[in-house]
C-alpha positions as CSV (number, residue, x, y, z in Angstrom):
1,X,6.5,-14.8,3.8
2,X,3.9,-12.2,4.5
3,X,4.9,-9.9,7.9
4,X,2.6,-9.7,10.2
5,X,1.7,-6.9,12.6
6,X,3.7,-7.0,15.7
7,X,7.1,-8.7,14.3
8,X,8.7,-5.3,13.4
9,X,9.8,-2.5,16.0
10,X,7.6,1.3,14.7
11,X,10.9,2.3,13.2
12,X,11.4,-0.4,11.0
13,X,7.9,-0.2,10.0
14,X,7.8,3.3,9.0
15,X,10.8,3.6,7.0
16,X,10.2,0.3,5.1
17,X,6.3,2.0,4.8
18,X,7.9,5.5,3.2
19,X,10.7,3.7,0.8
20,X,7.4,1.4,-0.5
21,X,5.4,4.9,-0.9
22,X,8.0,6.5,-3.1
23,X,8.8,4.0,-4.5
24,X,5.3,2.9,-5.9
25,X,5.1,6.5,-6.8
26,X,8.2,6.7,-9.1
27,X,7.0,3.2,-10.6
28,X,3.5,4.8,-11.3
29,X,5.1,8.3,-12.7
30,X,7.3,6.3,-15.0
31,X,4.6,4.3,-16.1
32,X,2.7,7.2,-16.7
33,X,4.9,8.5,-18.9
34,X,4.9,5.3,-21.0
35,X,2.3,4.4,-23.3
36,X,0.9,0.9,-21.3
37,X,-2.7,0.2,-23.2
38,X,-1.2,-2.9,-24.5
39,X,0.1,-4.1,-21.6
40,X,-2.8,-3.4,-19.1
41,X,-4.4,-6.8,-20.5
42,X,-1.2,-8.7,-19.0
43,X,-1.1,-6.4,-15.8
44,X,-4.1,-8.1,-15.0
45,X,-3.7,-11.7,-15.8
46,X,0.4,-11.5,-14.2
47,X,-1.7,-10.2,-11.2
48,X,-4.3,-12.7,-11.3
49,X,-2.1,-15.8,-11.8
50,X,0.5,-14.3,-9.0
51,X,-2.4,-14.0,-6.8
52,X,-3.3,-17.7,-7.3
53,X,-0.1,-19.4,-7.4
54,X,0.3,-17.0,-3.8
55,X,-2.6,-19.1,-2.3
56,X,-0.3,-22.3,-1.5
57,X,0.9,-21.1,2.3
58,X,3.7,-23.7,4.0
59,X,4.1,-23.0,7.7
60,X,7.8,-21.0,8.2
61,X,8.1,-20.1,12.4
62,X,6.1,-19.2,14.8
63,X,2.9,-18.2,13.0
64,X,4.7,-17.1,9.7
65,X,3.9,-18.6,6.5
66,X,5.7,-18.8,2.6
67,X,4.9,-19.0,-0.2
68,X,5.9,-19.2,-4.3
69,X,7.0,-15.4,-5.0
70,X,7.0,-14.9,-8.5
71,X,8.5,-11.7,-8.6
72,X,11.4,-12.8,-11.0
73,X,9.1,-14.5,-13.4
74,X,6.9,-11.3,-14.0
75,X,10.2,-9.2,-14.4
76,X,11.5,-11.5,-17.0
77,X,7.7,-10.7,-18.7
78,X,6.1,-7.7,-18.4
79,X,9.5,-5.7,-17.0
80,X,10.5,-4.3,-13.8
81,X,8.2,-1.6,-13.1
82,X,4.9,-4.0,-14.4
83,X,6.1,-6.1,-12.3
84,X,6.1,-3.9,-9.2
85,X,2.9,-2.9,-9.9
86,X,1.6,-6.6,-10.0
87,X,3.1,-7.7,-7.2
88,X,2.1,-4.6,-4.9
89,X,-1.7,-5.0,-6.1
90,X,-1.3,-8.8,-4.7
91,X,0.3,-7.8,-1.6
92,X,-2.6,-5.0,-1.0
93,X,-5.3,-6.9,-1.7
94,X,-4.0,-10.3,0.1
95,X,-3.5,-7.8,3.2
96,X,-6.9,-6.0,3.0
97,X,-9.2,-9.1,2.0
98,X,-7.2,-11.8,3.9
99,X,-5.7,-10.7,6.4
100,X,-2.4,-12.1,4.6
101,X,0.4,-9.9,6.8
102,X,-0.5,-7.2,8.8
103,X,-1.7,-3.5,8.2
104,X,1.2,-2.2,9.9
105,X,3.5,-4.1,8.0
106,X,2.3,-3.9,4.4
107,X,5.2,-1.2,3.7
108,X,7.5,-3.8,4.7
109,X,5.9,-6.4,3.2
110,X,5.6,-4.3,-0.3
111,X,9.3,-3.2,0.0
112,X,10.3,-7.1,0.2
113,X,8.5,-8.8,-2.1
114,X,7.0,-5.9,-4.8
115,X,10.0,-3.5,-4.7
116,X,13.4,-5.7,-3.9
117,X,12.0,-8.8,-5.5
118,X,11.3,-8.1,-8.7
119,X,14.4,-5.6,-8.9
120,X,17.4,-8.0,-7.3
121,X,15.6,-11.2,-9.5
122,X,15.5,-8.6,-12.4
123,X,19.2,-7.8,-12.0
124,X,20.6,-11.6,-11.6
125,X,18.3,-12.5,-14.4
126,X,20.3,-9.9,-16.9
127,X,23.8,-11.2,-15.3
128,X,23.1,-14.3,-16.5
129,X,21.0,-13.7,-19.7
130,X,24.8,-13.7,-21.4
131,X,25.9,-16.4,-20.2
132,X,23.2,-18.7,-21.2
133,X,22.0,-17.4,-24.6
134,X,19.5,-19.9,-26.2
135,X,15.7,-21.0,-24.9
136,X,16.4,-23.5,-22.8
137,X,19.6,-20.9,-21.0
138,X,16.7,-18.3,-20.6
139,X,14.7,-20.7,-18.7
140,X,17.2,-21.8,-16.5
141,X,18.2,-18.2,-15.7
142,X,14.5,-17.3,-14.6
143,X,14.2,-21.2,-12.5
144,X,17.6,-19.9,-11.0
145,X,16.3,-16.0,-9.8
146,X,13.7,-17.1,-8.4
């Protein structure tokens, strides 16, 4: 569910905006710091796919929408700071090109979904990567994070 502008109070909106900020900054200095040519490829088509399977909108409340996340399944992927940087791109350009949540609210909206997402699905996912060892356990853990 994408915020829009108006459902959060200025506070709430500027903190969430300046935890999204750093945060997209250490993701970007650690990657940085990694050598990502092989992965850029995937970047892309995680992005692309997110971006598509984000398209199917169900009505929530009062003018908010949902939507399939995907968060955890790029986590499990390409890793956890990939994964940030897919899901913020989506968030961005779903905010800037349709109006998908508001302007105001697209540090909230990137903390949510590109910075707790992928982290807390990332973090269930290696609890139960143990417990349920073969394939078919593996798939189950990622069906159950998300």
């Amino acid at each position: 569910m994408h915020i829009p502008d108006g459902f959060l109070d200025p506070k709430t909106a500027i903190t969430t905006g300046v935890l999204s900020f750093f945060g997209l900054g250490w993701v970007l200095r650690t990657m940085k710091q990694h050598s990502i040519q092989r992965t850029v490829p995937l970047i892309g088509l995680a992005a692309a796919f997110i971006f598509v399977a984000q398209m199917i909108n169900f009505p929530v409340a009062s003018g908010t929408s949902g939507h399939l996340l995907g968060a955890t399944l790029i986590v499990v992927l390409l890793g956890p700071c990939s994964a940030i940087i897919v899901m913020s791109s989506v968030l961005i350009v779903q905010c800037l090109l349709f109006a998908d949540g508001g302007i105001l609210a697209l540090g909230a909206n990137v903390f949510n979904m590109a910075i707790v997402a992928p982290i807390s699905g990332y973090g269930l996912y290696k609890i139960l990567q143990p417990i349920l060892k073969n394939e078919r356990g593996q798939i189950t853990a990622v069906a159950f994070t998300s």
